[in-house]
TORVOFI-765489 format. One record per residue (C-alpha): residue in three letters; x, y, z. Coordinates in pm, 1 decimal. Each point is the difference from the previous one (the first is absolute). Layout:
N
NODE  code         X         Y         Z
NODE   ALA         X         Y         Z
...
END
This chain:
331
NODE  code         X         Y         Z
NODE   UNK    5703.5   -1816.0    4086.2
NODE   UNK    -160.0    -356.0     -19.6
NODE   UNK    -229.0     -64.5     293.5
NODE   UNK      41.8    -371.3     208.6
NODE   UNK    -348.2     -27.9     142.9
NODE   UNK     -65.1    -236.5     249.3
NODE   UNK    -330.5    -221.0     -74.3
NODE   UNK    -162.6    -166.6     269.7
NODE   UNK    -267.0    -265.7     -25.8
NODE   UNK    -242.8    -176.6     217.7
NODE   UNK    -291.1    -255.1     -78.2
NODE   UNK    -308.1     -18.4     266.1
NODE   UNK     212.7     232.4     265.3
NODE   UNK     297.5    -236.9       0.9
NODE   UNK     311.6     139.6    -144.2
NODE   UNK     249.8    -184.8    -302.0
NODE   UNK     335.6      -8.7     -41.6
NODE   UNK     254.6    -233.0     -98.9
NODE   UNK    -150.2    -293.2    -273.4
NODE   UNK    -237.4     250.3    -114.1
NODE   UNK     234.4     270.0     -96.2
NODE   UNK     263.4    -209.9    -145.1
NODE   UNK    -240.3    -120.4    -252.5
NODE   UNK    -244.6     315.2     -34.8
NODE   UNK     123.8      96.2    -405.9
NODE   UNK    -241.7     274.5      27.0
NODE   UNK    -221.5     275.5     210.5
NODE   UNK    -287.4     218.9    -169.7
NODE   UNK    -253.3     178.2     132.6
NODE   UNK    -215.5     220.7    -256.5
NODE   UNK    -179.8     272.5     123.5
NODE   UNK    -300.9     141.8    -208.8
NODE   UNK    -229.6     272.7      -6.2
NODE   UNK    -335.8     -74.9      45.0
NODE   UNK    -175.4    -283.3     141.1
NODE   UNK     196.1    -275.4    -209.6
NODE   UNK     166.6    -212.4     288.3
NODE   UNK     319.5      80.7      21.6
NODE   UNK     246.8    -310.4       4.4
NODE   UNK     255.7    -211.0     125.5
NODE   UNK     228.7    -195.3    -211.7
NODE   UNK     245.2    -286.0     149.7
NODE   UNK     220.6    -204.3    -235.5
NODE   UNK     263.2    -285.6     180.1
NODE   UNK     223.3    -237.4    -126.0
NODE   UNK    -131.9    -308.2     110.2
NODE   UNK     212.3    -310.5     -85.9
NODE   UNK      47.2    -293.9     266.1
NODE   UNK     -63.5      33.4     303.8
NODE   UNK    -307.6     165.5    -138.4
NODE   UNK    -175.8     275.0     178.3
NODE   UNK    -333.1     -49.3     181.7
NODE   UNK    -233.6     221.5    -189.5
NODE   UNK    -152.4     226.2     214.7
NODE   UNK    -408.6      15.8      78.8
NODE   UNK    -240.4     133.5    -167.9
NODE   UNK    -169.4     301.2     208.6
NODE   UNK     343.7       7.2     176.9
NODE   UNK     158.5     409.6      62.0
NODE   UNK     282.7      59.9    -134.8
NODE   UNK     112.8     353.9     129.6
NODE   UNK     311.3     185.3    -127.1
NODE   UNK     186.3     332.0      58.9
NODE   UNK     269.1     154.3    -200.6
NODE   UNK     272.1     252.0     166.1
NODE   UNK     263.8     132.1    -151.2
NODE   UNK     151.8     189.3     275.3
NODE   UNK     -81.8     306.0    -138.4
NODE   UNK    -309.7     114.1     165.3
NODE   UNK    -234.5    -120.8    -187.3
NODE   UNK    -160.2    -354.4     -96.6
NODE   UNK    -304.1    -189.9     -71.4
NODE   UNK    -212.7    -285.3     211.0
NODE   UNK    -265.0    -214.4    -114.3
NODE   UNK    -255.4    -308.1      86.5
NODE   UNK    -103.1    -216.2    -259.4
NODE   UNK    -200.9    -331.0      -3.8
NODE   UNK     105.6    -274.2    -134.2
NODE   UNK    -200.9    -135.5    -294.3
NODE   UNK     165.8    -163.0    -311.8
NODE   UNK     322.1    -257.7      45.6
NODE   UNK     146.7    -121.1    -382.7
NODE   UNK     287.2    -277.2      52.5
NODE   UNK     189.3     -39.7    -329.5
NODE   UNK     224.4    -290.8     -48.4
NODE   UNK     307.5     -48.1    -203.6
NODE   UNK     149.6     245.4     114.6
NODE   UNK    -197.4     -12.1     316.7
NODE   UNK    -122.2     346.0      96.6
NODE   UNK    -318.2      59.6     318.9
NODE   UNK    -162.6     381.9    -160.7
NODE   UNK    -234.1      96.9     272.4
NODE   UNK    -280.1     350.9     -48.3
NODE   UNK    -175.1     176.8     274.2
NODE   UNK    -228.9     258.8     -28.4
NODE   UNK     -27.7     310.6     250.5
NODE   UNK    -135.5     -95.8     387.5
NODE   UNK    -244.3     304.0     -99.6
NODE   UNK    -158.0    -130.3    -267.6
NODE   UNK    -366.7    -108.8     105.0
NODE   UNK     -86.7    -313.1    -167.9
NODE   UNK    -371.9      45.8     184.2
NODE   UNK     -46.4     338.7    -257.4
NODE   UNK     -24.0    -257.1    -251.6
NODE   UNK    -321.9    -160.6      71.1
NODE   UNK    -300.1     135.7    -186.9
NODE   UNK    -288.9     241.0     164.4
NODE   UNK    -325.9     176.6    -117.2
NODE   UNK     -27.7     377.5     201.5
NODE   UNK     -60.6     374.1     -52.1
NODE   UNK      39.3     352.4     166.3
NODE   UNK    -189.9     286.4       0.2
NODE   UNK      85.6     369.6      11.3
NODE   UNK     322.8    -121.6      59.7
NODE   UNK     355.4     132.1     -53.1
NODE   UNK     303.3    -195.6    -142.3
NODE   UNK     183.5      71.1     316.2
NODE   UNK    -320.1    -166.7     252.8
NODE   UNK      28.2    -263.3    -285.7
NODE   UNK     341.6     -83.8      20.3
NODE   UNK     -15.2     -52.9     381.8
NODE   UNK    -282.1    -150.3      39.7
NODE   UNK     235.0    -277.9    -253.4
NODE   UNK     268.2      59.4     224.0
NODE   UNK    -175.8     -60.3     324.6
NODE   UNK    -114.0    -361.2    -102.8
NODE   UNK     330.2    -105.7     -10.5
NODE   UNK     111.5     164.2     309.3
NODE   UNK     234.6     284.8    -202.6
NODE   UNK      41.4     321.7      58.5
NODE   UNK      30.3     290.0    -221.1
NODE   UNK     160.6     266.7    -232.1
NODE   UNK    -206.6     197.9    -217.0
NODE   UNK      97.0     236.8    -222.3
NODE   UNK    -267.1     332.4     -21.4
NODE   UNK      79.7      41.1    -339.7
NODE   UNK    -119.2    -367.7    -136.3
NODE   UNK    -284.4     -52.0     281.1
NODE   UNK    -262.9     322.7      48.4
NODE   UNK    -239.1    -138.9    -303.1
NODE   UNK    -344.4    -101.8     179.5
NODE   UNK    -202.9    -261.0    -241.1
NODE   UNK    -376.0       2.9      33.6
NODE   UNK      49.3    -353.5     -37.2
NODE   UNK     249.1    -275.1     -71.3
NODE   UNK     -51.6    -360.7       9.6
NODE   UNK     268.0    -289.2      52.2
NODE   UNK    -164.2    -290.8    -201.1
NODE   UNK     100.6    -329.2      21.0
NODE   UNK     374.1     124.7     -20.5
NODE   UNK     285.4     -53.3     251.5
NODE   UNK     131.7     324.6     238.2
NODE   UNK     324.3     -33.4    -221.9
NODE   UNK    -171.2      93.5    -316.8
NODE   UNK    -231.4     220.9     144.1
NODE   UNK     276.0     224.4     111.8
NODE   UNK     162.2     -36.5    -288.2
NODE   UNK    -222.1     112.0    -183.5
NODE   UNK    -117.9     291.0     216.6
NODE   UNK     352.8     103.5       3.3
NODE   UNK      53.6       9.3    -400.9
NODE   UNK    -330.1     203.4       6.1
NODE   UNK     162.0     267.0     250.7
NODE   UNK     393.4      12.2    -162.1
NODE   UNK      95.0    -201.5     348.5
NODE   UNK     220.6    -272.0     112.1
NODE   UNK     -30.0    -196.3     261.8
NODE   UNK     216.1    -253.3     171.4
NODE   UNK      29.8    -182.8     359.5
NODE   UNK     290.1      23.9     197.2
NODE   UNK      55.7     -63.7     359.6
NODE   UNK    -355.2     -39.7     110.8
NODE   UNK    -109.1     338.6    -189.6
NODE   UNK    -245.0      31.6    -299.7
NODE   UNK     169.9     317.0    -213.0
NODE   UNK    -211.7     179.6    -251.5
NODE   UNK     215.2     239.6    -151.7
NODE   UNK      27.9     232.4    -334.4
NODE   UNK     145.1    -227.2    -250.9
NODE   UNK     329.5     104.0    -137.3
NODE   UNK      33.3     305.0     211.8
NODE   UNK     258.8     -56.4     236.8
NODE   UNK    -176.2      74.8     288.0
NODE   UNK     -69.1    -121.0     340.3
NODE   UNK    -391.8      -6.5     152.3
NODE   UNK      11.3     364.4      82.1
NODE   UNK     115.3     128.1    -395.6
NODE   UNK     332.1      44.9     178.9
NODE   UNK     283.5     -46.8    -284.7
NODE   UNK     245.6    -275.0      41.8
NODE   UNK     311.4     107.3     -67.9
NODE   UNK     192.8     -90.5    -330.9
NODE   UNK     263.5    -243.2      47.5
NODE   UNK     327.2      31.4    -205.3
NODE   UNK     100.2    -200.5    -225.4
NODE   UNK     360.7      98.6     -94.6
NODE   UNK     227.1    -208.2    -312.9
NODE   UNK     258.7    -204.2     272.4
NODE   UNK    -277.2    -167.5     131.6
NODE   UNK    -148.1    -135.9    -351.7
NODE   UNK      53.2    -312.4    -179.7
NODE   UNK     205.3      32.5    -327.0
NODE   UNK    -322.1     -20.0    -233.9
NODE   UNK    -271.8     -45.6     228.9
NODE   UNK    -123.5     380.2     -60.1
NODE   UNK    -336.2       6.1    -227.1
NODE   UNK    -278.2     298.2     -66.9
NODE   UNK    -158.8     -78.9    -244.1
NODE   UNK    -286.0     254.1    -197.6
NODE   UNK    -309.1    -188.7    -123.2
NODE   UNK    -262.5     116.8    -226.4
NODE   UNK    -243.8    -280.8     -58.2
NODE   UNK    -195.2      76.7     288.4
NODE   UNK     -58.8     386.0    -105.4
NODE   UNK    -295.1     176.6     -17.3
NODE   UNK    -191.7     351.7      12.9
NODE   UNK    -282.0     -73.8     229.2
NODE   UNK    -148.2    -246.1     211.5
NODE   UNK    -403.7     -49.2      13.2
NODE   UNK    -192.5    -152.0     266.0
NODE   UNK    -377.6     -96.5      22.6
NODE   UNK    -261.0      49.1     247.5
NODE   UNK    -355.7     -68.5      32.1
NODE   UNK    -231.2     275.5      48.1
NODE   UNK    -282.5    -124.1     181.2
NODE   UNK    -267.7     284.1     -69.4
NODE   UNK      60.1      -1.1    -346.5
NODE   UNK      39.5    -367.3     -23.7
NODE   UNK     281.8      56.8    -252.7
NODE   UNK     350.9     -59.3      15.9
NODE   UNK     246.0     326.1      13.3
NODE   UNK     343.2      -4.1     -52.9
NODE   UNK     300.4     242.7     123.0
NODE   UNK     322.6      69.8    -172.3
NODE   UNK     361.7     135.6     157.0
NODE   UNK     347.2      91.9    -175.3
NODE   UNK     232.7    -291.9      10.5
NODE   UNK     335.5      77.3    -180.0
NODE   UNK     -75.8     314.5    -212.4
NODE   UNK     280.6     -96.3    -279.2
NODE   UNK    -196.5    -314.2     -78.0
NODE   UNK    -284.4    -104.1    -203.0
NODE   UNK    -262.1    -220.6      82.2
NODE   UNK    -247.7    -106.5     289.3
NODE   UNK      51.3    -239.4     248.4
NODE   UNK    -392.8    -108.4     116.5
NODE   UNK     -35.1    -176.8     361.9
NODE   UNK    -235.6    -313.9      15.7
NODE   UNK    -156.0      21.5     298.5
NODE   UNK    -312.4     224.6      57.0
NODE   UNK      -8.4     235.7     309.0
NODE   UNK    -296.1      58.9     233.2
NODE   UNK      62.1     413.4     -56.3
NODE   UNK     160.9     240.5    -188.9
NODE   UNK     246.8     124.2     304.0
NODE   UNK     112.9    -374.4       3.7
NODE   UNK      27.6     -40.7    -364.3
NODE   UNK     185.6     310.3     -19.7
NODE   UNK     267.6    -158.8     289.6
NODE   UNK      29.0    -278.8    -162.2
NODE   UNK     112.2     144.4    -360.8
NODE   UNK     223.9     243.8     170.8
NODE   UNK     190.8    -295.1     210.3
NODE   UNK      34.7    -221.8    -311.0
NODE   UNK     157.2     334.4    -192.3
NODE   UNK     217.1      83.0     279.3
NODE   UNK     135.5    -353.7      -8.6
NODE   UNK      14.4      11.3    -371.1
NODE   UNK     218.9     247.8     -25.4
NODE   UNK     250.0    -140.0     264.2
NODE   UNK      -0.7    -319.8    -191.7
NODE   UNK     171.5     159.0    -291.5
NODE   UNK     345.1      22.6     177.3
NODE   UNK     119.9    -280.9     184.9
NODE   UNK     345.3     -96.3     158.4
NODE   UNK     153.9    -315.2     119.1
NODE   UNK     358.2     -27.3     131.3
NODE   UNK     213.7    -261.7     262.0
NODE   UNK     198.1     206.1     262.6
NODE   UNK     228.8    -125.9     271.5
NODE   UNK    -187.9    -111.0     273.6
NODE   UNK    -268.8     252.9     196.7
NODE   UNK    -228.1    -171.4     214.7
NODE   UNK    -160.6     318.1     122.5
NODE   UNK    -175.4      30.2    -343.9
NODE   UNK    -320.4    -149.9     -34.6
NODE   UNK    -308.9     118.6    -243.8
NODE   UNK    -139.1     250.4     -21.9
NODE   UNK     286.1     213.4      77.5
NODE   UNK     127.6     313.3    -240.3
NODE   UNK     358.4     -25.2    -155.6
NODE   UNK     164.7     247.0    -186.2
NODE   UNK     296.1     -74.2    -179.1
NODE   UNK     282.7     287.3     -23.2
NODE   UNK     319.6     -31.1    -201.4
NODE   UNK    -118.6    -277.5    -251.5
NODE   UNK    -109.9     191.3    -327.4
NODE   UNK    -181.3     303.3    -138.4
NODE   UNK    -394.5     -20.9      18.1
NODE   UNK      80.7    -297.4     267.9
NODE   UNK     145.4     171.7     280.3
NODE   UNK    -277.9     193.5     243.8
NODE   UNK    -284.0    -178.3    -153.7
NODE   UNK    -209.0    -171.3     275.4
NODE   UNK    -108.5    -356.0      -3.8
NODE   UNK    -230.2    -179.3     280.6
NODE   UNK     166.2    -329.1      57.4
NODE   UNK    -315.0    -291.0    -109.4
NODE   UNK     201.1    -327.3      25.8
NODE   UNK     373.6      11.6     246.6
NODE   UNK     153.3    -359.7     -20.3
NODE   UNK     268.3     -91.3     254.9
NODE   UNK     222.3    -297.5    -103.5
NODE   UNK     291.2    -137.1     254.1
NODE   UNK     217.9    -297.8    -145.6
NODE   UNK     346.4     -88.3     114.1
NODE   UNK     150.3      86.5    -350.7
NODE   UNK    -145.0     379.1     -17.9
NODE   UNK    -127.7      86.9     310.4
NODE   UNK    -280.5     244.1      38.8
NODE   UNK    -135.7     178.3    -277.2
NODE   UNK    -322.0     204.3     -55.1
NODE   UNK    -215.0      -3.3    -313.0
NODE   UNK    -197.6     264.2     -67.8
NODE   UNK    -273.8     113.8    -230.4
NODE   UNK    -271.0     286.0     -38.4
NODE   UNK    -177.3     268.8    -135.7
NODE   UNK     -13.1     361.9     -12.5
NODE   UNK    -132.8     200.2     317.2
NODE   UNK    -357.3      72.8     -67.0
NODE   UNK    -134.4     361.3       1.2
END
């Protein structure tokens, strides 16, 4: 059965109706795992009388029920307008409330005998977040680390790639969790939503099997200090391939050298199957969130994907409908 969501809209507290809705053409909001922003996309009709564009900085936030229990609410600020003329159209973007434009400004520092957990918050605290940490992405202690000259954004960024973690802001919290797991800050499993064939578009339904990205082993460096040398460790990748993938980046040890290779593996190996597919709309999705599909095809059905990128488009034509895409579960 089609769902008839009701969307509801308001910009700096004050809510819209009437003009607004009877030009909006179309409603997205992209949701995405990982610290890219995730978005707001507005697109009006905007002939005479036109539309006042609104502010930039202004929030625009929006909630999506469709009567069935579930839904989806979201802040965003304001920060690109585009007015097109001939046919006159007023395209307005957002970005999430919880994205910290203040992570983005540059800074020299270093810890000591420090874990990736006491790392993460001490991040988190600057910014007045609190926290979920997964165990299983968080219990390495570095003799030493050093932030130089590089924004909190990267830093994390890259101290999560190192570690096989994600992490994302939402609702005032800093989460550091196991990338591509499915799991929530304790290593509980989230539970595998259905997807069933009524609710999928007619040729929307992709999983696709790459191979360019294939191989054996990964290597990592690391510097030995008493020897002065340079070491290297290798791990098992994808053990029907050929090949070694070798990671730039020099590590301090051989424990963090060794994490390293085995997150860019484990991610390796989820990258080889990917899905993408539109369902009716399901604003209870967002990313990072399993789906299995059941009753599709052979080989399809009961393989588990973590949701990376959940779309939700509203426009008076289609109504709501939920893009998808993904990867395997990691191991």
């Amino acid at each position: 059965m089609a769902l008839h969501p009701s969307v509801r809209v308001s910009v700096d507290g004050t809510p819209v109706s009437g003009l607004f809705f009877e030009r909006l053409m179309s409603l997205t909001i992209t949701d995405r795992e990982g610290i890219r922003s995730d978005s707001l996309d507005l697109v009006f009709s905007d002939g005479a009388p036109h539309l006042d564009p609104p502010r930039r900085g202004a929030v625009v936030a929006v909630s999506i029920d469709t009567g069935a229990g579930v839904g989806f609410a979201g802040s965003y600020i304001v920060d690109r307008v585009e007015m097109t003329c001939f046919p006159f159209t007023l395209s307005v973007r957002g970005h999430s409330a919880d994205y910290r434009s203040d992570m983005k400004t540059n800074k020299t520092r270093h810890w000591d005998g420090a874990s990736v957990r006491q790392i993460v918050e001490d991040i988190a605290a600057d910014y007045g977040l609190t926290t979920k940490i997964a165990d299983a992405v968080s219990d390495h202690v570095y003799d030493w680390i050093g932030q130089q000259d590089e924004t909190d954004l990267a830093f994390l960024e890259r101290l999560a790639e190192r570690h096989g973690a994600l992490f994302t802001i939402k609702a005032g919290k800093l989460l550091w969790l196991r990338r591509g797991a499915g799991e929530t800050a304790d290593g509980t499993g989230m539970t595998a939503v259905q997807i069933l064939p009524g609710v999928i578009l007619q040729g929307s339904c992709r999983v696709s099997i790459e191979d360019g990205d294939r191989f054996a082993t990964v290597k990592a460096y690391w510097q030995d200090r008493s020897g002065a040398r340079r070491q290297s460790v290798v791990v098992e990748a994808d053990p029907e391939a050929s090949g070694e993938h070798v990671l730039r980046s020099p590590f301090g040890t051989e424990a963090e050298a060794r994490r390293a290779a085995e997150a860019a593996a484990r991610e390796m190996v989820r990258g080889l199957v990917q899905m993408s597919c539109v369902i009716e709309g399901n604003p209870a999705l967002m990313a990072g969130q399993p789906v299995v599909f059941a009753g599709v095809r052979s080989w399809i059905d009961g393989q588990e994907f973590i949701l990376e990128t959940v779309q939700h488009s509203f426009g008076k034509s289609g109504g709501l409908r939920t893009s998808l895409s993904g990867k395997l579960r990691a191991e």
